[in-house]
N, C-alpha and C positions, 0 to 999 in steps of 0.2 A: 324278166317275165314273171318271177315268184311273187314280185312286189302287186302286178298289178290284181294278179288271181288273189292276191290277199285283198286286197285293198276292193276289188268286186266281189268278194265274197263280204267282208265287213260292211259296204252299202246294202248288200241287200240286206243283213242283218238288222240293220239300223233301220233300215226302212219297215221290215218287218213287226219290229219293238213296236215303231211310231206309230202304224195301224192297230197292231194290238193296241194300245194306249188310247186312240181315238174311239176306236168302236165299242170299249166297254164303257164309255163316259166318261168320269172320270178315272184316269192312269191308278192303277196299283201300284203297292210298293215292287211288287218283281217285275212288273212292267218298265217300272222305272229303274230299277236295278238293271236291266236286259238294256236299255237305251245306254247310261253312262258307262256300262262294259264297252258297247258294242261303239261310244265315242272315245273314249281310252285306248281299244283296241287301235281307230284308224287315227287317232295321234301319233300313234307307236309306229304303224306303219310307213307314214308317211316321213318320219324323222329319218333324214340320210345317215347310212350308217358308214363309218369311214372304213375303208379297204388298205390294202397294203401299202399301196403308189403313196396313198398320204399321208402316214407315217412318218417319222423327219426322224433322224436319229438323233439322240443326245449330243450335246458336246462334251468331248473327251475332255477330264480334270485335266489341270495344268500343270506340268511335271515342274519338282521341288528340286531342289539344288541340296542333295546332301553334303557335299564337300564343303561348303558355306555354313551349314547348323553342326559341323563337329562328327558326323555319325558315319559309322563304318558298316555299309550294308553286307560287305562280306563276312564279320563279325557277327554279326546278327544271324544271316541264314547258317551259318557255323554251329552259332548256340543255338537255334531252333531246329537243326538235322540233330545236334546231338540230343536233346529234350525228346523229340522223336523216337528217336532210338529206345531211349531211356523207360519211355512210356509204355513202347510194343511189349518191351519186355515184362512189363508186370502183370497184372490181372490181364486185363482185356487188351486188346487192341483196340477197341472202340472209345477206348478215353484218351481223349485232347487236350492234355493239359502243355499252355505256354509257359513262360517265366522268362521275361525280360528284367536285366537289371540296371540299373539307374545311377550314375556314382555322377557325385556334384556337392558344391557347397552352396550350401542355403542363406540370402542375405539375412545379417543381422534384421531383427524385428527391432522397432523402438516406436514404441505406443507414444508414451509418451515425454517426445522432445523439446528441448526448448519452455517447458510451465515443472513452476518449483509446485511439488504435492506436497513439501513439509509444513510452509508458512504459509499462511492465510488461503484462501479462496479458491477453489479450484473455475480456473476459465471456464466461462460458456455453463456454469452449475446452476441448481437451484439458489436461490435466495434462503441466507438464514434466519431465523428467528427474526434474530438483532433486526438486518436488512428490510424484513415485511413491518417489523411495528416502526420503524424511520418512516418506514415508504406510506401506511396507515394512519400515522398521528399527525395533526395538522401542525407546522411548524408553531403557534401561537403555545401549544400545549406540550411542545417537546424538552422545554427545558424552561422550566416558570422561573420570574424575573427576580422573586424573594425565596430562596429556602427555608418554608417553614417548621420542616423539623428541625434542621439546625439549630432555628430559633429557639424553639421550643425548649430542646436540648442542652444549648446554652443559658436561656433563661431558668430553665430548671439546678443545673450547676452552679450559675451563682445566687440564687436562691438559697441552696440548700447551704453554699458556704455562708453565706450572711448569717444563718440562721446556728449553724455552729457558735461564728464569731459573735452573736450575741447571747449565748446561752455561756460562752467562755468569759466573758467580761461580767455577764452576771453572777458564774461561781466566784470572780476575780473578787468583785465588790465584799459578798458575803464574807470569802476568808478574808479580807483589810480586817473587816467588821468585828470579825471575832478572833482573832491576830493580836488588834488593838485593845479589846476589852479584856484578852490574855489568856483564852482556849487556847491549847494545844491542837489544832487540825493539821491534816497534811493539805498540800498546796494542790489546786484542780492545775489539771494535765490540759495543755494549752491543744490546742484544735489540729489536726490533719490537714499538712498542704498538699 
């Protein structure tokens, strides 16, 4: 019976806005504010509202098998009456404190099994140096077909002995030269192998 005296009271509300709205021309803003209350209102009204009967109760959790997970519930409530106790007795009464303990062996960790981290590369890692300029340089330029410094190097080497070995044949010549015509010199010191 509540719903309907709502619900006839909120039409003629509504109806009332609307005329208000019509007869001054165009609608105001509070005219227009007094219509979307007064249509909010019989939304509200009309929405069924659920009651007791259709309430449904939860389903009860599904009981756990302690004897199967190791755990001793009489043990438990033991140490949490004596915790209790322990608690009343200090300051307040009003402080809760549990303290459950835990005893167990924890599996060994092993990060990482099975990959050597001494030598070379670690799996699955970034690329090194080396790795990016391989992967960057195009095979034609990764290792040229003549070593020119080598060249270079070596030509330079025997260069430089030639040029000993004719600077030593030339001191060689001079002392014959003057050996023979009967100066006393000392003999040139033959070349660095």
């Amino acid at each position: 019976m509540t719903g309907r005296v709502e619900t006839s009271s909120l039409r003629r509300t509504l109806a009332r806005c609307y005329h208000q709205a019509e007869g001054a021309g165009a609608p105001s803003k509070l005219a227009m504010r007094r219509l979307l209350a007064a249509v909010f209102g019989l939304s509200m009204a009309v929405v069924p509202r659920p009651t007791q009967a259709q309430a449904q109760p939860a389903d009860p959790a599904p009981a756990v098998n302690t004897e199967a997970l190791g755990i001793s519930l009489a043990k438990i409530k033991r140490r949490l009456a004596a915790d209790s106790r322990a608690s009343t007795q200090g300051d307040t009464p009003l402080k809760l404190e549990y303290r459950v303990d835990v005893f167990g062996t924890a599996p060994a960790l092993r990060f990482f099994a099975g990959q050597d981290l001494r030598f070379g590369g670690v799996p699955s890692s970034a690329p090194t140096h080396a790795d990016m300029l391989y992967m960057f340089t195009p095979q034609a330029f990764r290792s040229p077909r003549v070593d020119f410094l080598g060249l270079a190097a070596g030509a330079a080497t025997a260069g430089a002995k030639r040029v000993q070995d004719w600077r030593y044949l030339r001191d060689l010549r001079n002392y014959q030269r003057l050996v023979e015509s009967g100066v006393n010199v000392p003999a040139p010191a033959p070349p660095k192998q």
